[in-house]
C-alpha angles and dihedrals in degrees: 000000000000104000112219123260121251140204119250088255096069090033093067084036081059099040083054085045092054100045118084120255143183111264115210114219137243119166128209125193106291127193113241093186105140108255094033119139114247110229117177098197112190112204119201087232133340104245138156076247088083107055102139098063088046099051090047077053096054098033090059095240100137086046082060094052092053090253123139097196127197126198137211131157120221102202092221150036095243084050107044080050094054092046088055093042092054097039100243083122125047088190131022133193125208151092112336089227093076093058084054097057094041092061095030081065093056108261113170101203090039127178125261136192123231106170134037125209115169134053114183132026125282111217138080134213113242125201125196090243134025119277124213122213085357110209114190083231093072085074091072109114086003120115116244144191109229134163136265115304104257102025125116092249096056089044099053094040083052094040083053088051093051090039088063090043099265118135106220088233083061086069122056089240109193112205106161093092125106121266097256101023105073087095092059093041087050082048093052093047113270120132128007084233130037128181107219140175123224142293085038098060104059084047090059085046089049094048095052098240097111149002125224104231091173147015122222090210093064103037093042093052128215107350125173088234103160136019141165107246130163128179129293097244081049095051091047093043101045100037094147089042091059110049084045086062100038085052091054089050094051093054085061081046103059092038089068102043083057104032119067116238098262079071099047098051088041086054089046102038092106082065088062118035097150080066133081129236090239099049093035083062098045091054092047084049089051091052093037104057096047088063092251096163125064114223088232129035094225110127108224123231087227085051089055092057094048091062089044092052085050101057098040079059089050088060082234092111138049109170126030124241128221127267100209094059094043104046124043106193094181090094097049097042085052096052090058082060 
């Protein structure tokens, strides 16, 4: 089948995506139980945002499924996708645009997702004061820290901008800052607006040096942002290995769709040790309450096309890609069994 056609931005993402680079570790709490199945799952960043996978990892959930798990996070999208294509990586977890332009570039052995955990974005906007009755429309003219051309969190800042009727060229969007340092560089100075993940925005918000006056997850709507995914040869080969994953994974799914959130940071504060008890909730409680996790990890053929919409807004895709060949839902039905 014919592969899309995409713009020079995602093909050097692409040609970073496909280089080898140096993965920095951090490890989450494995199984050594002899028989055990050994799964080097490589997550984009390790965030708050992520609560449900965490919580499968110290609730032993992935122990009870016969999986020793190791984690690393790849600190990065481009990077996440090199350690899976080289196979540094036998699952990855990121943004599902990065399994389009995989594919979109030609790759034979291409990657595809099988479970879905987030539906909504993740990150706020975050002003220098604070902004009464905020309008997306007050960022027109004003310098702002945005994300990697290309990225989920630059596309859907730029998607809730066209949504209210702003065209993206209208904000000085800054995009040449490092995925995980535009809090310092707003800290230092730079921008009147940053978008930031947590936990760094309610540090920012702590330390007095900004104040969050939206939140993308909630203004954008219901967005596939993030999936597991591993390549088409690994899904084929390790059949057992993988539903054993995804099952794991739907047992964090459904704890946090029956704890509050008091109980789930409690379960994932070894995660996050540089964070306190009483900030780790607050942040639970953020995601929580706008509605982040799916109750199921099936990735929806509708949720799909959104992304696809998105990035073709983003200029970033020409030509769509099927559905059928990029997302596998088998894993994810069985694990509601």
């Amino acid at each position: 089948m014919k592969r899309s056609k995409f713009n020079k931005a995602v093909a050097v993402c692409l040609s970073v995506i496909l280089a080898v680079g140096a993965l920095t570790g951090c490890a989450g709490r494995s199984g050594s139980s002899k028989g055990s199945r050994e799964v080097v799952l490589n997550e984009v960043a390790h965030s708050i945002f992520y609560a449900p996978m965490y919580v499968a990892i110290e609730n032993g959930y992935f122990e009870d499924e016969g999986i020793s798990l190791t984690l690393v996070t790849g600190f990065g999208a481009d990077k996440t996708m090199t350690a899976v294509l080289t196979g540094e990586a036998d699952i990855g977890f990121m943004g599902s645009e990065s399994t389009i332009y995989t594919y979109a570039g030609g790759t034979e052995d291409y990657v595809v997702n099988f479970a879905q955990l987030t539906q909504r974005a993740g990150n706020f906007l975050v002003a220098r004061e604070p902004v009464d009755n905020f309008s997306w429309k007050m960022l027109i003219g004003r310098d702002v820290l945005g994300g990697r051309a290309g990225g989920m969190p630059e596309m859907v800042f730029e998607y809730i901008l066209e949504k209210n009727g702003i065209d993206p060229a209208e904000v000085n969007i800054d995009q040449s800052i490092d995925f995980g340092s535009t809090a310092a560089a707003f800290s230092g100075g730079q921008g009147e607006f940053t978008v930031e993940f947590e936990p760094h925005a309610t540090a920012l918000e702590k330390k007095g040096e900004g104040y969050v006056v939206a939140s993308l997850g909630e203004d954008s709507g219901f967005v596939p942002y993030t999936a597991f995914s591993a390549k088409k040869s690994y899904l084929e080969k390790n059949k057992d290995t993988v539903q054993a994953f995804t099952n794991a994974l739907q047992r964090g799914m459904d704890y946090v769709q029956t704890h509050t959130p008091e109980e789930i940071a409690e379960v994932i504060a070894p995660q996050f040790s540089e964070t306190d008890q009483e900030t780790l909730t607050a942040i639970v409680q953020r995601y929580y309450e706008q509605d982040t996790w799916k109750e199921d990890l099936v990735f929806e053929k509708d949720a799909f096309d959104l992304l696809q919409n998105i990035l073709q807004d983003a200029k970033v895709l020409e030509e769509r890609v099927p559905y059928e060949d990029l997302v596998n839902t088998e894993f994810a039905k069985e694990a509601l069994k």
